[in-house]
N, C-alpha and C positions, 0 to 999 in steps of 0.2 A: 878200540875205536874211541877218538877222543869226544867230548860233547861238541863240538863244533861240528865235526864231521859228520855227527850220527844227525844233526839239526838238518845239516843240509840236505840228506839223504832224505830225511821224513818230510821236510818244505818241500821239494820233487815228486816224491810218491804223492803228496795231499795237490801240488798244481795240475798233474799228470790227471790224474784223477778229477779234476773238478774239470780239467778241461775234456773228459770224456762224456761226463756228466752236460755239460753246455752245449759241447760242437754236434756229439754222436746220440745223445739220448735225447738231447732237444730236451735235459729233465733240471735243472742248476738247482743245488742244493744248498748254495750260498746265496748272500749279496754279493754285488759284484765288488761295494768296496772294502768286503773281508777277502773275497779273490786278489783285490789289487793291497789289501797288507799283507796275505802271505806271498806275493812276488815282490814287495818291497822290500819285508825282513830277507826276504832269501838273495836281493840283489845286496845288500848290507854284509849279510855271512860271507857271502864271494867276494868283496871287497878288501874284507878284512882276510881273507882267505885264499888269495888268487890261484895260487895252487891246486885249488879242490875247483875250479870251475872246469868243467868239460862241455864237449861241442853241441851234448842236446841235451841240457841245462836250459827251463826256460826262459831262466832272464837272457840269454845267448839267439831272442828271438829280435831280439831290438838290433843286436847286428854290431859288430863294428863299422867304419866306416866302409863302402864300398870299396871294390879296384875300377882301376881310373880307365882302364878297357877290360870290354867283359871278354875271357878266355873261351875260345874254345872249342866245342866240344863234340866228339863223333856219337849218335846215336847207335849202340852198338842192334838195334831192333828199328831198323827205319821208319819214321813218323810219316804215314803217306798220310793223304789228304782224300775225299771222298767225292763221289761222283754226285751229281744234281740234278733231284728230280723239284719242276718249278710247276708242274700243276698234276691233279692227281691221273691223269692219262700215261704221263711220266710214271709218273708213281708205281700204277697197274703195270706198266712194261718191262721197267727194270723187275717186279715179282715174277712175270712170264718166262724171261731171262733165264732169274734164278731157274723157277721149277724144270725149263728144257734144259739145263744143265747138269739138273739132278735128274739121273735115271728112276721109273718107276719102282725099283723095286729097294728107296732107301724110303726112311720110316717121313711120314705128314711132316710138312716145313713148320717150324714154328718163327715167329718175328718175334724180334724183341725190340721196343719203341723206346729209345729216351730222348729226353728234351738237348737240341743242338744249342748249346752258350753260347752269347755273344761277350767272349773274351779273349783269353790268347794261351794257345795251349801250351803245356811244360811238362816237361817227364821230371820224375824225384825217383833217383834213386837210392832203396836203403839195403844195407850188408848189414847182416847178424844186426835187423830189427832199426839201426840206427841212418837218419837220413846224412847221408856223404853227399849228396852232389843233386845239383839243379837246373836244369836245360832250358830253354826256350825251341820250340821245334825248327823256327831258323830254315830253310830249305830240305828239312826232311830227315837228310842225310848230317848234315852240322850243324848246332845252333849253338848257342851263347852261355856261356856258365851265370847262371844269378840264385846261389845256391845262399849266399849272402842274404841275397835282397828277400826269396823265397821266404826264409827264416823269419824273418818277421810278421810274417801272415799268420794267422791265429789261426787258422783251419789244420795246416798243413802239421802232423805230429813230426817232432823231432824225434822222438822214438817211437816204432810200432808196439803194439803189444804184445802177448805172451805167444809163442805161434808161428812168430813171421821166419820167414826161409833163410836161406844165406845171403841170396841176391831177389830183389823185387824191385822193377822197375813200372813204377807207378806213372799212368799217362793221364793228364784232367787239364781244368780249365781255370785260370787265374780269371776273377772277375770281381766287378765294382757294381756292390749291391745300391738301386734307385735311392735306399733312404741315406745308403754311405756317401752316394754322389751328390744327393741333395744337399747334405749337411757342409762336405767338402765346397760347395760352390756358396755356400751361405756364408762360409768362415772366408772366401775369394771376395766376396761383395762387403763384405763385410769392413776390410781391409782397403777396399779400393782397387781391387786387382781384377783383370779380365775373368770371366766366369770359363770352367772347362765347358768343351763342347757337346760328348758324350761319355757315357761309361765306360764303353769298351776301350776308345782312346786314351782315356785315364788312367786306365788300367796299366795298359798294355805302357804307356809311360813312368808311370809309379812304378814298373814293375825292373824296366830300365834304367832306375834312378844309379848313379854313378855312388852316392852316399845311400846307405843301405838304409839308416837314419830318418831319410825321407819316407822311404817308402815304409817305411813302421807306422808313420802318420795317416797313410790313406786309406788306413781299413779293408784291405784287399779279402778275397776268400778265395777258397778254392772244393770243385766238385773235382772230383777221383771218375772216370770212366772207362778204362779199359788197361788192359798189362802188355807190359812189354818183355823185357826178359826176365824170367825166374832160375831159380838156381834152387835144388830140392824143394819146392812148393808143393801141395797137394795135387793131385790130377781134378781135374775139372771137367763138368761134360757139357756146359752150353757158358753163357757169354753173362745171364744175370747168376749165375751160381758166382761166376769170377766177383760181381761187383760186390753179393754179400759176405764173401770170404775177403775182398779187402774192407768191406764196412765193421767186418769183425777185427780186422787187424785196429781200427782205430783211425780208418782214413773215412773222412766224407766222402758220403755216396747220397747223391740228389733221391730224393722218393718219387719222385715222376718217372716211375722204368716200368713199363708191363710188358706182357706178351700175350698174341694174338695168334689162333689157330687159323683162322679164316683172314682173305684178304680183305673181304667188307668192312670184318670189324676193324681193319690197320687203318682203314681209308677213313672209315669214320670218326677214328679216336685221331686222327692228326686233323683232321676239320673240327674237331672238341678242343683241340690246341690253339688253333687258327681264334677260334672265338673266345678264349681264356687270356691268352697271351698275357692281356694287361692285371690280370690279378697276380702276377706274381713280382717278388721284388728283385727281382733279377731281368735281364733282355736278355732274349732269346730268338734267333734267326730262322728256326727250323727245328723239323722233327729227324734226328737222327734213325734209320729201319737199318737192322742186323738179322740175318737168319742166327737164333741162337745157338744152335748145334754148332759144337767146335768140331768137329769131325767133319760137318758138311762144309763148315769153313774151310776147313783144309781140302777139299774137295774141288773148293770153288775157285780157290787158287786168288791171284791180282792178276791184273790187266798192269799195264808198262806205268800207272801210276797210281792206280787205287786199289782196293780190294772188291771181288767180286762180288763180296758177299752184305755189305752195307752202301746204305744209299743215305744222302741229304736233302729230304726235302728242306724247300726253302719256301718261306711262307712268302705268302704274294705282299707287294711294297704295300706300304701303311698310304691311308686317304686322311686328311684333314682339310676343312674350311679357315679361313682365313681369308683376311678383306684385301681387295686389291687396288691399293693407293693411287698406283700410275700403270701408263705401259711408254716404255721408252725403246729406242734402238740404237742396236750398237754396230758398231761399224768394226766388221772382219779385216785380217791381214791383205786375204784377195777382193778387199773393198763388200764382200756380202752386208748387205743389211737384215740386223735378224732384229726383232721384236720380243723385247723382256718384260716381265709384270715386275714391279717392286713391291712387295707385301709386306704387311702387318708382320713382324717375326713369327711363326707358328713352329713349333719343337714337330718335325715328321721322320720318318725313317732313321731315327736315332740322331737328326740333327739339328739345331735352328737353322730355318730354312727364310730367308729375305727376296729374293729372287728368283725367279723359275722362266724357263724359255717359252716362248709361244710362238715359235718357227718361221712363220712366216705371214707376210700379211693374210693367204685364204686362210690359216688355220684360224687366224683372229676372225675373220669375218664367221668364217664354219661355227668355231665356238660360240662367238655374239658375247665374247667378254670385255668389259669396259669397267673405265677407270670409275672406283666408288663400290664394284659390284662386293658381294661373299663370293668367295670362289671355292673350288675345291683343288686342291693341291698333292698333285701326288710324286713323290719321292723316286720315280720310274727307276729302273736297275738296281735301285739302292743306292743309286747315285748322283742321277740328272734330275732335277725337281721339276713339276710342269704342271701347267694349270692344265685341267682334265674340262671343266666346264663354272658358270654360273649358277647360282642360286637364284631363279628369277622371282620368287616372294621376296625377299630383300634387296631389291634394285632397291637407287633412290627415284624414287617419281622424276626428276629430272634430266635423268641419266639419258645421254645419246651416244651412237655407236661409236665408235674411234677410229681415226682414220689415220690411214698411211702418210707420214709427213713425204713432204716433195722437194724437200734439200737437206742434204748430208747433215746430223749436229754437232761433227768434228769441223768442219771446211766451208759447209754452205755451199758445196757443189748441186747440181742436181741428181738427185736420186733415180736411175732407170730399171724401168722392170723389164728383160728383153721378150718379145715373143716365143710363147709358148713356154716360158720359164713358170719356175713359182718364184725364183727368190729378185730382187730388188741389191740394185749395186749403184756406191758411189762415184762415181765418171773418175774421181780426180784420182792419178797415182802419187802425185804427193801428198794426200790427205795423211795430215801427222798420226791419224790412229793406225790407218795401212802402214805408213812406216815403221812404226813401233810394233804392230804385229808383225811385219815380214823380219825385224831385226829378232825378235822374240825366237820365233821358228825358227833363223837361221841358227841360232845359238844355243839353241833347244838340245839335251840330251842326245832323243831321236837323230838328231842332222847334225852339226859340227862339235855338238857336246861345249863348248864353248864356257866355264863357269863362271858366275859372277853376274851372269846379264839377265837376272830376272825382269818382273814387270816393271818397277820401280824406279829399277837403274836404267833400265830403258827410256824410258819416260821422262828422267831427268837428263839424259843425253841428248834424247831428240830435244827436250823441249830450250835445252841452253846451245842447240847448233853444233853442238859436238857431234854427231850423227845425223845420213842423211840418205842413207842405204847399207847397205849389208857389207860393202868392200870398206865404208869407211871404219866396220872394226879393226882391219888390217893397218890403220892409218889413225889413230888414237894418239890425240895431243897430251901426253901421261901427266908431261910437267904443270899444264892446266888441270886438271884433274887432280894432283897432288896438293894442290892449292886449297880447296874447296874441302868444307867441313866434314866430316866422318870418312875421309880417305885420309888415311894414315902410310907410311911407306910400306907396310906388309900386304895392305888390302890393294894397294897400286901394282906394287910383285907381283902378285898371286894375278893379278888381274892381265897382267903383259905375261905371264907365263902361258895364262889357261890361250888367249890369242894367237903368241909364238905355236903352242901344241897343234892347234886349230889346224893352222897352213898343211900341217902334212895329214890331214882328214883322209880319205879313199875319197874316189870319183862319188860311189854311190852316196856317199851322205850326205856332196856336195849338189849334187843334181836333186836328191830329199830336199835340202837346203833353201835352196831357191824358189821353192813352190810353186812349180811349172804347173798348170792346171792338171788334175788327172793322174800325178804323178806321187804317187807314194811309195816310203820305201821298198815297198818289192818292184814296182815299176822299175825305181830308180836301180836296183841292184841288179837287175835283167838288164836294162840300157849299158850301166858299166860294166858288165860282164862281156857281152855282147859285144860293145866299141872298143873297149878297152881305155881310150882316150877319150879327150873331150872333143879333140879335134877331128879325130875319125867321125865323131858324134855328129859334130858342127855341118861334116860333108855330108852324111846322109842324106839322100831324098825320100821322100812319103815313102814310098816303096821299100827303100830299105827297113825302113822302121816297121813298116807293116809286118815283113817277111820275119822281123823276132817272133819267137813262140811266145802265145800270149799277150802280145800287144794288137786292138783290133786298131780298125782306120779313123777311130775315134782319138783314141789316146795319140796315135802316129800324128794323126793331124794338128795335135794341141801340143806338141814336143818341137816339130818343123817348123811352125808358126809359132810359137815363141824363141826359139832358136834365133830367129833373121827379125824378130821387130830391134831396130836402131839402138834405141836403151838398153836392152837387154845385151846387145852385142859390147855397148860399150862397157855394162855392170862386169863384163865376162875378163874381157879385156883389164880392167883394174885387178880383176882376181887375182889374172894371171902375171901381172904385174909385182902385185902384193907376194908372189911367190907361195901361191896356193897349191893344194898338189889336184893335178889335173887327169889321172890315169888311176887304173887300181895296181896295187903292189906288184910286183916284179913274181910271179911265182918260184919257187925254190928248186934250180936245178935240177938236185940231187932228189927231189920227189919222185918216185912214181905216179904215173900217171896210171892209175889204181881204177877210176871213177869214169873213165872216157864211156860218154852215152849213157850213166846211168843220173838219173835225176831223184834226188834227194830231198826231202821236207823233212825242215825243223821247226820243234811245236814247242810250246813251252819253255818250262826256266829249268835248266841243265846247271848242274853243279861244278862239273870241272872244265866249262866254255862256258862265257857270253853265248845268243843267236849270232850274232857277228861274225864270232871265232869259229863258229861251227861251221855258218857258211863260206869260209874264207878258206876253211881247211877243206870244204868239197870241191869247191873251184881249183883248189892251190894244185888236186888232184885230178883235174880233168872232168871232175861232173858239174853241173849244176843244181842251183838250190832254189827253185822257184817259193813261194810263198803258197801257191795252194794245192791239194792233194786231186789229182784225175787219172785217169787210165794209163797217163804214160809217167805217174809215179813209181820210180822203184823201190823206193821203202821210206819211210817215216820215223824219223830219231822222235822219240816224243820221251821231253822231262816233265817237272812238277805243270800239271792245273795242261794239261795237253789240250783243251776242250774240243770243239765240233771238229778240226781236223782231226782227232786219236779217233774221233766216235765214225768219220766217214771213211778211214782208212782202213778199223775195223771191217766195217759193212761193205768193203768193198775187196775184202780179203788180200789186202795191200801188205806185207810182212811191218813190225812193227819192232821198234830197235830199243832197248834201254842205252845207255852210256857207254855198258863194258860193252856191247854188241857194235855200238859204233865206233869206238875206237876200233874195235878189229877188222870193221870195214876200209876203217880208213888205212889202217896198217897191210891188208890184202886184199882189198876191192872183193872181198864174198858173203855175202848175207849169210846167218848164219842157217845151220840143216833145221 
């Protein structure tokens, strides 16, 4: 071995080593900038040497550049996702569960607690010790090769230690630690550049990065929680035995994991979490609960998208104070008038938050919040922000309640509240904010799918008279449009393509579309199921529409009567003009009709269909697909995140279908034995 080679070798063993010393012992026996000269001299020796560099060499953590799409990749151990308990009644229930599952005579449940990351999870798998390959968990079943981008994370060993199996597929959580994020947004302001908004989104960005390069910048980490496939590994008997046998291989393993015999003490150490949360430098969403027993895991089996035997709580939303400047109202697509606070920015629920809703004029009155108050702010779902109440020690002395304004502040129509309503509407149907939100919804995803017509472009269209309802997408002056600055000929293309596509929509998305009161897409998929046309649609009387399943004399009522008001006949009329498609698809022949009489629910996000496709292929067969699960459900396709329908379909002893289950429904019209 020549001296070059033999350097190289000892520079690895001395990195490998100090980085076990840092990541795993939490114990650094260097400075960090003798750490950063022996990866300098070692990036030197491999330069001079490119021959002798191999794939878990640590200077090979910095990455080539990335690939330009990320490939990939089948979990060969499927990545489910985990059921949610959101206060501790949940909690106690899903234990109850477990224990009636477990027969008397197997040995005392034990729980094992770790802390739920707010990041983005990744399997790494390593053969004979060294890391090959890097996933993103993706839908479960696929997700995205970033074994590149992975590599650059300081946590993550390129090589395991002495010990590790043939095959170990390592599952954790890529995350962006508060003081990585803080420094990361300091070096943003610093420059001039927008500030990120949270860690997890950082993360889960940086970690996405196309040039692998980038992401060696953002200081990512990664906590190791649970195994997926082994290949000769040791035998294991509970779930924290797994995590210190891979903390022994050299993978981070978080110290916040205990277990609990008793379910008092479970309930009470995830309320010690609840009150700690913020002393640590990571975010965290939830207490992750496992029975640790692998045995009784297996035991416990999965349910059609989670495991039976671990649960999520999710910590209740974050509260913060914060002043509130104004309250102003915005004017909805169906003319609603809703009522906003504009707020002091406050960082809540992992995000700065500037706005929050306050429903309607009684809730304003009910709460007594007014412009100038402190308020309190809370992050509702983890998602919708909303004032919860005032601070009335911090009024200002001058402060008087706020009142409902009495004409539209898009149009200067006036504003009516109807009897017996709560909410408050703008009279005028050409008020330009209902335009631009009825053009929004029409182009929306959900309804015509439409791309290119977000808020903006919207806005700039109504607002230059190019647009003046929803038929005139059909009817887009392009060569004006190509005129005007940041439309270029590709973004004009793409723009007459996504429109041409549009016309041939299904019924249902086009009746979603239109936002007939009352009518959302499952309405809307029952109506086109049910007429088949628009024009069959157009003849029904109240009564027909009543007698669909599912629709009362509420919705029938709000479908017949906007059917026949004038405008709407003539908005229909342009549609059909424009060469809209007006009917849903032709069914195929040569189908059997597999599905006649039986009624189908589909839940969640299916890997090898859209919801669309699923229900297009129950109809195409003779059933249908309503939206919610009742007595005269025959069975429930349920994919990833199923929620309250998988759990009432359960309880209600309704058969429950994975994917391959349903294909062979669809292939034989038989549920399976």
């Amino acid at each position: 071995m020549d001296e070059a080679t033999a350097r190289i070798e000892e520079l690895r063993d001395l990195i490998h080593h100090h980085d076990r010393r840092y990541h795993v012992d939490d114990a650094p026996e260097i400075p960090d900038a003798d750490y950063d000269a022996l990866l300098s001299e070692l990036r030197v020796l491999e330069a001079e040497h490119p021959g002798l560099i191999t794939p878990d060499s640590p200077t090979q953590r910095a990455g080539a550049p990335g690939r330009a799409t990320f490939a990939e990749v089948r979990h060969r151990v499927p990545m489910r996702s985990l059921d949610n308990a959101f206060n501790f009644d949940e909690l106690r229930a899903w234990t109850d569960r477990v224990l009636k599952r477990l027969d008397d005579s197997v040995a005392p449940v034990t729980w094992a607690c770790e802390l739920k990351f707010d990041g983005l999870a990744v399997s790494l798998r390593y053969e004979d010790g060294l890391l090959v390959q890097a996933a993103t968990r993706g839908d479960g079943q696929v997700g995205e090769d970033v074994t590149a981008n992975v590599r650059t994370i300081g946590d993550v060993p390129d090589r395991l230690f002495d010990g590790a199996p043939a095959v170990v597929e390592v599952r954790g959580e890529v995350y962006m630690g508060l003081k990585s994020f803080a420094d990361l947004n300091a070096v943003q302001e610093a420059a001039g550049a927008k500030p990120y908004v949270n860690p997890r989104n950082t993360a889960a960005g940086s970690l996405r990065q196309k040039d692998a390069s980038v992401t060696a910048t953002r200081d990512l980490s990664f906590w190791a929680y649970q195994l997926g496939e082994v290949v000769g590994g040791p035998q294991q008997v509970s779930h924290l035995e797994t995590l210190e046998w891979l903390e022994s291989l050299g993978l981070p393993v978080d110290v916040h994991r205990v277990h609990f015999d008793s379910v008092d003490d479970l309930v009470a150490h995830v309320a010690t979490v609840e009150s700690a949360r913020h002393d640590l430098d990571y975010e965290i969403d939830g207490v992750v609960v496992k029975v640790d027993d692998l045995s009784m895991q297996d035991r416990l089996g999965f349910t059609a998208r989670a495991p039976r035997w671990a649960v999520a709580y999710k910590l209740p939303p974050e509260e913060r104070t914060t002043r509130l400047l104004d309250i102003e109202v915005s004017i909805g697509p169906g003319g609603q008038a809703t009522p906003f606070a504009r707020l002091e920015p406050v960082f809540v629920g992992g995000s700065t938050v500037t706005a929050a809703t306050l429903h309607n004029a009684d809730q304003v009155a009910a709460k007594d919040v007014r412009p100038g108050d402190l308020v309190v702010v809370r992050k509702a779902g983890d998602v919708i922000p909303e004032v919860l109440r005032p601070v009335p020690p911090a009024r200002p002395p001058d402060s008087v309640p706020w009142e409902f304004p009495s004409e539209c502040p898009a149009c200067g129509s006036p504003l009516i509240r109807p009897d017996g309503e709560s909410a408050t509407f703008c009279t005028n149907h050409a008020c330009p904010r209902q335009v631009r939100g009825r053009i929004e919804h029409f182009a929306s995803r959900g309804a015509m799918d439409i791309e290119g017509f977000g808020e903006q472009r919207v806005d700039l269209f109504v607002s230059e008279g190019l647009l003046a309802d929803v038929a005139g997408l059909f009817d887009l002056d392009y060569e004006r449009i190509a005129g005007w600055n940041g439309f270029g000929e590709t973004s004009v293309t793409n723009l007459r393509r996504a429109v041409e596509a549009a016309r041939a929509r299904p019924l249902g998305r086009l009746l979603f579309g239109l936002r007939i009161p009352h009518v959302g897409t499952t309405v809307a998929d029952m109506l086109s199921l049910e007429f088949g046309h628009l024009d069959r649609l157009l003849e029904a009387s109240v009564e027909d529409l009543e007698a669909v399943e599912g629709l009362g004399p509420i919705i029938a009522a709000s479908v017949h009567g906007w059917l026949r008001e004038p405008r709407n006949i003539e908005l229909l009329e342009r549609l059909r003009a424009a060469g809209v498609c007006l009917e849903i698809p032709h069914a195929d022949v040569d189908i059997d009709q597999v599905l006649v009489g039986m009624s189908i629910v589909v839940t969640g996000s299916l890997s090898n269909r859209s919801r669309d496709e699923a229900k297009a292929a129950i109809a195409a067969r003779g059933g249908k697909s309503p939206d919610s699960v009742s007595a005269k459900t025959t069975a429930l396709v349920a994919g990833e995140r199923g929620g309250s329908k998988l759990e009432k379909a359960e309880g209600m002893g309704i058969p429950v279908l994975d994917e391959t289950a349903f294909e062979h429904l669809l292939a034989t019209g038989e549920l399976p034995a």
